[in-house]
C-alpha positions as a Markdown table, in Angstrom:
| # | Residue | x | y | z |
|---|---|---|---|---|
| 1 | Unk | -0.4 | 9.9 | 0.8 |
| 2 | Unk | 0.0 | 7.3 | 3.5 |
| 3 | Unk | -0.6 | 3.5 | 4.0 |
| 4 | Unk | -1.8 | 1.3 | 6.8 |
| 5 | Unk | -0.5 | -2.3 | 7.6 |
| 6 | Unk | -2.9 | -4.7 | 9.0 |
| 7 | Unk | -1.5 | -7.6 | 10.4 |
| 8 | Unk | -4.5 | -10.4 | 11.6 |
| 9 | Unk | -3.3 | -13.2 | 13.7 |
| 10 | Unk | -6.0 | -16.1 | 12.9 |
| 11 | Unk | -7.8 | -18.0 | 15.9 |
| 12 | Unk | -6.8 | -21.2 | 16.5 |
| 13 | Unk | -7.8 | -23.4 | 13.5 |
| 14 | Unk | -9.4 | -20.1 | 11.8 |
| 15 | Unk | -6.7 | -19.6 | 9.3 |
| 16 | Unk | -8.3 | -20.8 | 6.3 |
| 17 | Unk | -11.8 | -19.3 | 7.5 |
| 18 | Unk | -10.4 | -16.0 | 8.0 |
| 19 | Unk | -8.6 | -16.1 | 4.7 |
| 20 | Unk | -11.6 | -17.0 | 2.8 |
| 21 | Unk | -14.0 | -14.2 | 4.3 |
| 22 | Unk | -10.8 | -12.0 | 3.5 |
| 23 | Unk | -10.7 | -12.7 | 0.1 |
| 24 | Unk | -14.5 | -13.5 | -0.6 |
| 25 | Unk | -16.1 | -10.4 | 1.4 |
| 26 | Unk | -13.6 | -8.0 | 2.9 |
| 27 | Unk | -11.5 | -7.0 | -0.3 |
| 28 | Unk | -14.1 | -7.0 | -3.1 |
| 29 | Unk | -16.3 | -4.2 | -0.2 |
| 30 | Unk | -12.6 | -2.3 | 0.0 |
| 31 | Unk | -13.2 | 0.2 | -3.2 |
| 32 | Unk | -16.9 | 1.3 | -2.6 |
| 33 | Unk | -15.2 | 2.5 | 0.9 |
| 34 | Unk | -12.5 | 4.3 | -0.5 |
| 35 | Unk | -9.7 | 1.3 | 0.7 |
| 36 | Unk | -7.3 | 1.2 | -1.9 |
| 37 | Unk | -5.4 | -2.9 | -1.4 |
| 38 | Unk | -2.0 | -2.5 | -2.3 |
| 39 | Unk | -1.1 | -6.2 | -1.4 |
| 40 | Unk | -1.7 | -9.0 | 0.5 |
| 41 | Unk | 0.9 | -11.0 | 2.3 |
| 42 | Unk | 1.9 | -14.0 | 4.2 |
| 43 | Unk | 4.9 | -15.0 | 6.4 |
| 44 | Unk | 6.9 | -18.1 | 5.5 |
| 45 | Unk | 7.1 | -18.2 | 9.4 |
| 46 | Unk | 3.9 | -17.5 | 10.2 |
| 47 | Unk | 1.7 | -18.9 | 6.9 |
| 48 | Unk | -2.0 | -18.8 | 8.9 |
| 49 | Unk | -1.0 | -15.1 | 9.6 |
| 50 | Unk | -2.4 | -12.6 | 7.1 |
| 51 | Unk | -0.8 | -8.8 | 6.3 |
| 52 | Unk | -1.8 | -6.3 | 4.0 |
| 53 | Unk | -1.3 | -2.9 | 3.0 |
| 54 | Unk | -3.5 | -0.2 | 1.7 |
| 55 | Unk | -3.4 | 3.4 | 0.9 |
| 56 | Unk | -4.8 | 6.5 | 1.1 |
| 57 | Unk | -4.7 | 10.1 | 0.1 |
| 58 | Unk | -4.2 | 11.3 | 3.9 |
| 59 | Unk | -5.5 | 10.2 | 7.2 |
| 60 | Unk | -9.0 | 11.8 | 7.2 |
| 61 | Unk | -9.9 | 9.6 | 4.1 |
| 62 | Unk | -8.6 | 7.1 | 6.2 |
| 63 | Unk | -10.6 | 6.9 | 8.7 |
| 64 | Unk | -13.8 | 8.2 | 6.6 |
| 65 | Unk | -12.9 | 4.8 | 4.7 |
| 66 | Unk | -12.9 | 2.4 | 7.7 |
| 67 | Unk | -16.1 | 4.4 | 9.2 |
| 68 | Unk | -17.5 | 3.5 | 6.3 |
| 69 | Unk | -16.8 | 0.0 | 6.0 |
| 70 | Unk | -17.4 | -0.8 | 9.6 |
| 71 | Unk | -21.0 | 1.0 | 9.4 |
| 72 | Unk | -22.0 | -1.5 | 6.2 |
| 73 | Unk | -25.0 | -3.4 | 6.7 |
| 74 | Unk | -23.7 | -6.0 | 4.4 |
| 75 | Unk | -19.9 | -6.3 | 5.7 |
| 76 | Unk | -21.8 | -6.6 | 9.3 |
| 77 | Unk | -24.2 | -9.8 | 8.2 |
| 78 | Unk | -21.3 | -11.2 | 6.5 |
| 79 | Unk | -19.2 | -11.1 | 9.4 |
| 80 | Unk | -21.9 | -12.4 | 11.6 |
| 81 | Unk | -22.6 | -15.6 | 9.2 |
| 82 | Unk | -18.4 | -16.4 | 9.1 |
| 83 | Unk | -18.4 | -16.0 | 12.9 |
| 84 | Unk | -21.5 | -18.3 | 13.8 |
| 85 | Unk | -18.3 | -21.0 | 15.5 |
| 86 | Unk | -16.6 | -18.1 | 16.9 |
| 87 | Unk | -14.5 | -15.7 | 15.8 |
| 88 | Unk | -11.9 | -15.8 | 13.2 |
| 89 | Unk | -9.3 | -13.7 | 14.4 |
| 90 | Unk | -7.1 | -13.7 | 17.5 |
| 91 | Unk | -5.8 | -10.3 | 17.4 |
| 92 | Unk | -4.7 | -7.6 | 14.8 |
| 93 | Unk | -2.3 | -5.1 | 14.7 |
| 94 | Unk | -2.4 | -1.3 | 12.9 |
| 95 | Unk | 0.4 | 0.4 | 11.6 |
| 96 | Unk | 0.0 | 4.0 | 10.0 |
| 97 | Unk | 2.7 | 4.6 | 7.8 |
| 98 | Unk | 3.8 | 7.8 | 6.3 |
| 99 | Unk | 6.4 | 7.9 | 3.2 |
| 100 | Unk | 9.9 | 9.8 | 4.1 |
| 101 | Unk | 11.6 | 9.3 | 0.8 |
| 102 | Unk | 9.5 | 10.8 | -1.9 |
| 103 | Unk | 9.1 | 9.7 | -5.3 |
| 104 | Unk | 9.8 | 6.1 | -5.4 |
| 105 | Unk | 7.4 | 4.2 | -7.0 |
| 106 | Unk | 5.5 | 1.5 | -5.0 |
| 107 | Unk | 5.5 | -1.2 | -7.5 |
C-alpha cells in the first residue's frame, strides 16, 4: 500500500474556483480511475491552499490511475471550461509516501 500527497497552491484569486472544480469534477472522476480520496485538507495558514491524500495498492496502480484520469475525455473538457480566465492553479507539489510502521489503522 502507499499514498500520495498533493498539495495545489491556487492562482491568485483562483482559490474558490479551484476548490469548486475540485470538489464538483476532480473527486467524483477519482473511483472510476482507481484514486482512492482518503481526505481533503486545508491549512489554517494557508486556507486558499488545498492538500489531499489518496491511496493505492502499490505504485504501478498508481500511475495506471493517474494515466487514466489524465487521458479522460471528460476530465479534459472540464478542465478546459474552469480554465477559460486562466488557470486555476499556481503550482502543485507530489509526495509518494510509503508506510514504515505497519498495522496502524488510518482512520
Amino acid at each position: 500500500m502507499i499514498f500520495e500527497l498533493r498539495i495545489y497552491e491556487p492562482a491568485e484569486r483562483r482559490a474558490e474556483a479551484l476548490r469548486a472544480r475540485f470538489e464538483n469534477e476532480v473527486v467524483p472522476r477519482f473511483a472510476k480511475h482507481g484514486i482512492e480520496l482518503m481526505g481533503v485538507f486545508q491549512s489554517p495558514d494557508a486556507p486558499g491552499r488545498l492538500t489531499y491524500l489518496t491511496r493505492y495498492a502499490d505504485e504501478d496502480a498508481r500511475k495506471r490511475a493517474w494515466a487514466s484520469f489524465g487521458a479522460d475525455p471528460d476530465w479534459a473538457a472540464a478542465k478546459a471550461a474552469s480554465e477559460a480566465n486562466g488557470p486555476l492553479m499556481k503550482s502543485q507539489t507530489i509526495s509518494v509516501l510509503e508506510p514504515i510502521i505497519g498495522g496502524l489503522p488510518l482512520t
